[in-house]
N, C-alpha and C positions, 0 to 999 in steps of 0.2 A: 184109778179106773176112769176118773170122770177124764182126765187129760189127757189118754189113751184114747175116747171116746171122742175129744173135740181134735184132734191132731187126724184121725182116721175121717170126719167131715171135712178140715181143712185141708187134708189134702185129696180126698176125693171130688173135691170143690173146685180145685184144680184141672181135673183130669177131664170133667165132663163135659169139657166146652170143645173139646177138638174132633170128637165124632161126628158131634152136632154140627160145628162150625170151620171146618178143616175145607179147605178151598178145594170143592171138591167139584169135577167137571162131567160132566154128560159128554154121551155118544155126537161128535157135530158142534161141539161149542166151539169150535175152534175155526169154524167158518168163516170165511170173510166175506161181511155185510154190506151191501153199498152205502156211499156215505153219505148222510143225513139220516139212514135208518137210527128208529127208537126201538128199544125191545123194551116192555113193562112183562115180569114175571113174579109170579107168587106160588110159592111152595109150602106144601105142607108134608112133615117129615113122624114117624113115631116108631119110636124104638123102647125097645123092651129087653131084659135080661133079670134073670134070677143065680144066673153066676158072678161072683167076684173075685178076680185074682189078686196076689197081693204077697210079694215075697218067696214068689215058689210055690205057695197053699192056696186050695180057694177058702173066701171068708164062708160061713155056712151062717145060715138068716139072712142071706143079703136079695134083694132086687134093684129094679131100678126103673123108670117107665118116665117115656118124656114126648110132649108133644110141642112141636117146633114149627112157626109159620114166618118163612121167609119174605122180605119185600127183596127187589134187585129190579135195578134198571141199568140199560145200557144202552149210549150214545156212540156211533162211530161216526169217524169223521177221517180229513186225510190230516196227519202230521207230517209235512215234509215231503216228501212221492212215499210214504208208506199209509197202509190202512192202519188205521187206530181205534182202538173203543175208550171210552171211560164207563166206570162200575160203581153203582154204590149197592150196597149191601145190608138189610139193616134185619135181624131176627130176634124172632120173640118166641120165649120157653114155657111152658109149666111144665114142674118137674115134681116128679115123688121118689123115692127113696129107702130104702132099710140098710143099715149097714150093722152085720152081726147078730139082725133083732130087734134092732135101735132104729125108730123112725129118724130121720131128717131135716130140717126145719130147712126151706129153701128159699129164692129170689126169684122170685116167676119175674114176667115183662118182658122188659127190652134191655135186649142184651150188646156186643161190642158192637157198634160201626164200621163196617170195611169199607175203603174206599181202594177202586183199582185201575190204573191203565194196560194195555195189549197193546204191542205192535207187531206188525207182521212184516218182515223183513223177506219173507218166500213168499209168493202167492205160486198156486200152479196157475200153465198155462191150459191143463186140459183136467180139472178137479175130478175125472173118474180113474184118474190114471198116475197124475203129479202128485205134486209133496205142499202144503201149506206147514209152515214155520210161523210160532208165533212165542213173542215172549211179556210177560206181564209181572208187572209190581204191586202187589197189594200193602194197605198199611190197614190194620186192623185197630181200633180208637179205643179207649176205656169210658166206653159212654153208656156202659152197662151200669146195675148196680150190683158195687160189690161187698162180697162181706166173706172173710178169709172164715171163718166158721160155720157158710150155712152155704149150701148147693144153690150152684147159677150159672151163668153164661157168658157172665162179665168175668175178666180174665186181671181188672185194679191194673194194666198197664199197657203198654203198645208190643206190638207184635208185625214184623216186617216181612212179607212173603213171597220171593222174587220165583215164579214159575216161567216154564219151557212147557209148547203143547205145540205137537205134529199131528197134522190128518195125511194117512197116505193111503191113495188110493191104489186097487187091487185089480180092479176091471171088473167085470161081471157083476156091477154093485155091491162090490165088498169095498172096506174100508177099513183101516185101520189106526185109533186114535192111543194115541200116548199123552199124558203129562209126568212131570218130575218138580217137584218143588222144596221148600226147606222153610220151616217157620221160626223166625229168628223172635225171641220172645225176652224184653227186657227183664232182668232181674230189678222187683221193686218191696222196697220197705212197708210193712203195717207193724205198727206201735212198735216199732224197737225190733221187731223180726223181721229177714232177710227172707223172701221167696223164689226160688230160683227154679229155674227151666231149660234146661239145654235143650240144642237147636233139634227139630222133629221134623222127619224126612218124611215123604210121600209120593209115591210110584203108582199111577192110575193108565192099565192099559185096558181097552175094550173091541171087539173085534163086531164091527155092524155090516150088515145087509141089507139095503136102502132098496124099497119098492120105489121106486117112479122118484120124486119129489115128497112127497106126500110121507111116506110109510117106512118105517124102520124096527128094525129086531136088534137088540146088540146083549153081550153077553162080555160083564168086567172083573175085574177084578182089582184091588185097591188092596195093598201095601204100606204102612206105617214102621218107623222106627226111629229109635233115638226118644227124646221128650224127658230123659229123663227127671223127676223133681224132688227137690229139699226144702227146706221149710228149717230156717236156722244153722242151715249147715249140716243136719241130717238127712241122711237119705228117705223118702217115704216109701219104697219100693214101686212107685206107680210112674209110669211112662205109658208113650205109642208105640209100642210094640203090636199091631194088629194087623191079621189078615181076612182080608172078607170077598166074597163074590156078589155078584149083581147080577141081574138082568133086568133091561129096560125097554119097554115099548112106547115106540113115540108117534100121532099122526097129525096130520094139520084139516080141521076141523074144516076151514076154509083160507084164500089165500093171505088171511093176519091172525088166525088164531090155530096155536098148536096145546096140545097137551101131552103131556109124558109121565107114564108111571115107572114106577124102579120097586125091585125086591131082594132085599138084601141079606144075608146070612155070615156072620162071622165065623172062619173056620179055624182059627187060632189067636188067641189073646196072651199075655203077658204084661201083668200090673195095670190090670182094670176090668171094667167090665166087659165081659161075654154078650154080645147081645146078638139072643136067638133069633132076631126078624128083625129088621129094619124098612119099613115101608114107607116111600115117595112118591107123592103125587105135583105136579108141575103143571101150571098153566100159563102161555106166555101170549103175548096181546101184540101183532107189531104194527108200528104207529110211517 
């Protein structure tokens, strides 16, 4: 029973860093900045669920609740005749837990480092109407703390994340953003055991309606699959198989500070958690 009990932590231990930490993109990030722009932002993210999936069943006594405050800063500049950003990323968790009935014992703090660059190989020439193309690399660090038996954020290895992000404009202040990305996630050893993760896809399109500069409404949706994970060579049943909706309100306070809320609802899970509400709050500072 007890090993049953620690293999069901360690590998939920696993799973619950990619909702939180899954390179995920807003309505307009894909804009292209002029260069010398700074962006400083900071997020605050909290999710909640009382369902657990796992093998086909849900577990029953389970929850989960986690509160997430992101730092991220972004630098553009030109590389070569194209526009470029660099990113770093840095997010801290508390986290609680029941699995089966069974509290959790967790790793609150600071969690993986991402570090990322964007280039934009498209710019439009008339951005209510053209197409912006952009393509970026992230490398996600193990500079979390980790511990293969208790809930955290830190992932013990590197994780490589090469994404594609279009804005295409519609006219009539419509817009249309895409990304597509894959998280390549090294397989690494604790004490003798082998942890493994196959590659976890992610599909984010959102469809905005932009007042003036200033003001926007958008309405997404976000796509997960693959992720599979083992632990030893056994399967745990728990992967990114999720589907969830959003809606995000964004306005610009004045011309360097914006805020952006998001509300999120999962409409389909498989091997993890369900979570009933996901709520985003964003403030960004531009320098």
């Amino acid at each position: 029973m007890k090993m049953t009990q620690t293999l069901g932590a360690t590998a939920v231990a696993l799973s619950l860093a990619a909702p939180a930490l899954a390179i995920d993109v807003g309505p307009g990030d894909y804009t292209i900045l002029p260069d010398g722009t700074g962006l400083g932002m900071l997020y605050w993210q909290h999710l909640s669920s009382d369902t657990l999936h796992l093998n086909g069943a849900e577990v029953p006594g389970s929850s989960f609740e986690a509160n997430v405050a992101i730092l991220r800063s972004l630098n553009y500049f030109t590389l070569g005749d194209m526009p470029a950003a660099f990113h770093v990323v840095a997010p801290f968790a508390s986290l609680d837990a029941d699995i089966g009935g069974f509290g959790q014992q967790a790793n609150n703090g600071l969690g993986d480092t991402t570090l990322g660059l964007t280039v934009w190989p498209v710019q439009p020439d008339n951005p209510e109407t053209g197409t912006t193309l952009g393509f970026s690399l992230f490398a996600t660090l193990p500079t979390g703390d980790y511990d293969p038996t208790r809930l955290g954020i830190g992932e013990g290895t590197y994780t490589i994340t090469p994404q594609v992000g279009v804005i295409q404009g519609l006219g009539n202040g419509l817009y249309f953003d895409g990304v597509l990305d894959v998280a390549l996630q090294q397989d690494h050893d604790e004490s003798g055991v082998t942890f493994e993760h196959d590659p976890s896809w992610q599909i984010q399109a959102m469809l905005r309606r932009q007042w003036g500069p200033d003001t926007s409404l958008a309405i997404g949706y976000s796509g997960q699959r693959g992720g599979e994970q083992s632990v030893g060579g056994t399967e745990t049943g728990l992967k990114t198989h999720r589907d969830q909706i959003r809606l995000y309100g964004t306005h610009f306070l004045n011309p360097t500070t914006q805020i952006q809320g998001m509300i999120g609802k999962d409409i389909s899970v498989k091997g993890g958690f369900e979570y009933d509400s996901v709520v985003q709050f964003r403030l960004v500072k531009v320098f």
